[in-house]
N, C-alpha and C positions, 0 to 999 in steps of 0.2 A: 551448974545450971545457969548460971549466972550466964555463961559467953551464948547462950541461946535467945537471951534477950534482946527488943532491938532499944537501938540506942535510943534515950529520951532526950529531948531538948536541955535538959540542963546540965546535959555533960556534952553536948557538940560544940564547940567553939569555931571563931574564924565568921567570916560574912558569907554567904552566896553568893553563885558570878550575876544572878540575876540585881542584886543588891548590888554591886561591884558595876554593874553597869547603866543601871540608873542614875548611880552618885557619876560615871565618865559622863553622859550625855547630856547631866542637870550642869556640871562643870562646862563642858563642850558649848552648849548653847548659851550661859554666861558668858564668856569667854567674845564669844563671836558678837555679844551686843557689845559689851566694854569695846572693845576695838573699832565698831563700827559708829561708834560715841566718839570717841579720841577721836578719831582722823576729821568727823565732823570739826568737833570744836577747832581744827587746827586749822582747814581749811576758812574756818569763818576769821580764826585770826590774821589769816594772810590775810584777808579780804579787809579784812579794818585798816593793817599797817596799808594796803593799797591806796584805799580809801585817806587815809593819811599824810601819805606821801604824795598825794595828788592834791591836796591841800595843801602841803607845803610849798609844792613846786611853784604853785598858783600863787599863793603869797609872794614868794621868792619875784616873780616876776613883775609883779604890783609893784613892790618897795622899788623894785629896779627901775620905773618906769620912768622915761624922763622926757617932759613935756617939750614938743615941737621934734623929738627925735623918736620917741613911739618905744616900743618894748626893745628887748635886747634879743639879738640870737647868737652862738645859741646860748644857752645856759650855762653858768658860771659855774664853776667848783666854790670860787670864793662869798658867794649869797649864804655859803649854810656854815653851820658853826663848826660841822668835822670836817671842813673842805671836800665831803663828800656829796654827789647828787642821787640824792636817792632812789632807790634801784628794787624793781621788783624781786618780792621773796620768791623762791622755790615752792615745791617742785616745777618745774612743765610750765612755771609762770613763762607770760609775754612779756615782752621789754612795754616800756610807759610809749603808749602812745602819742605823737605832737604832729594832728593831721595837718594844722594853718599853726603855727607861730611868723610873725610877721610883724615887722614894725608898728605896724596898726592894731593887730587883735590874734590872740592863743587861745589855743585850745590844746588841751592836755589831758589824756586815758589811760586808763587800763583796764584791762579786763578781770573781770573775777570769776572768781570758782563756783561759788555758792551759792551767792547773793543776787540780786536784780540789780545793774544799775540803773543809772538814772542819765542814760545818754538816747538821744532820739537823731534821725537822721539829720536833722537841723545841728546839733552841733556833734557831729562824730559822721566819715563819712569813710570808711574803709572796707577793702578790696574782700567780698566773700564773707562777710563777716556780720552778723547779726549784733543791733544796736542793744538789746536785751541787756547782758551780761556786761558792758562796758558801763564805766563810772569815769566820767568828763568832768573840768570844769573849765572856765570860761574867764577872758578879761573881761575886768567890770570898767572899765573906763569907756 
């Protein structure tokens, strides 16, 4: 008489697929913030070392400066301390921008990913290409 009976909850084991796919989609959509977090933060760190490196270059050309002969072009391997000139990170990045270096007065960019810079037509002047997203700077002499 027993096998006539239906089965009670506390002898069925195992999850339901309904169960089973609640926990995929709750994973699923996890899943797709985390990642879309990472690549955020990564691209802001390119944007910094750019930001960075555009500073340095900027320095590099100050120290270099040598009065009545004006700035140096083009830029030295031997200004920086790994005899390297520092060079935009990946992916898709542009090469560092140098629209005027001239004996007289530099200007030095690059564009970012993520961030706003801070370059306006007055000191960034290139082909197709919106002031926005570039980060410039400038001889101060």
């Amino acid at each position: 008489m027993n096998k006539l009976l239906p089965k009670t909850k506390s002898n069925q084991k195992g999850f339901t697929l309904i169960e089973l796919l609640v926990v995929i989609v709750i994973l699923g959509i996890l899943g797709v913030v985390g990642v879309t977090l990472f690549s955020n933060t990564q691209s802001g760190a390119r944007d910094a070392k750019r930001k960075e490196d555009i500073g340095a270059i900027a320095d590099a050309m100050e120290v270099n400066y040598k009065v009545g002969v004006g700035y140096a072009t083009p830029i030295s391997t031997t200004w920086f301390a790994d005899q390297i000139v520092p060079f935009n990170p990946g992916p898709g990045g542009t090469t560092y921008q140098s629209p005027t270096i001239t004996t007289a007065s530099f200007v030095v960019c690059a564009s970012l990913e993520n961030s706003t810079g801070n370059a306006t037509s007055s000191t960034f002047v290139g082909a197709g290409t919106s002031t926005g997203n570039w980060f410039c700077k400038r001889n101060s002499q």
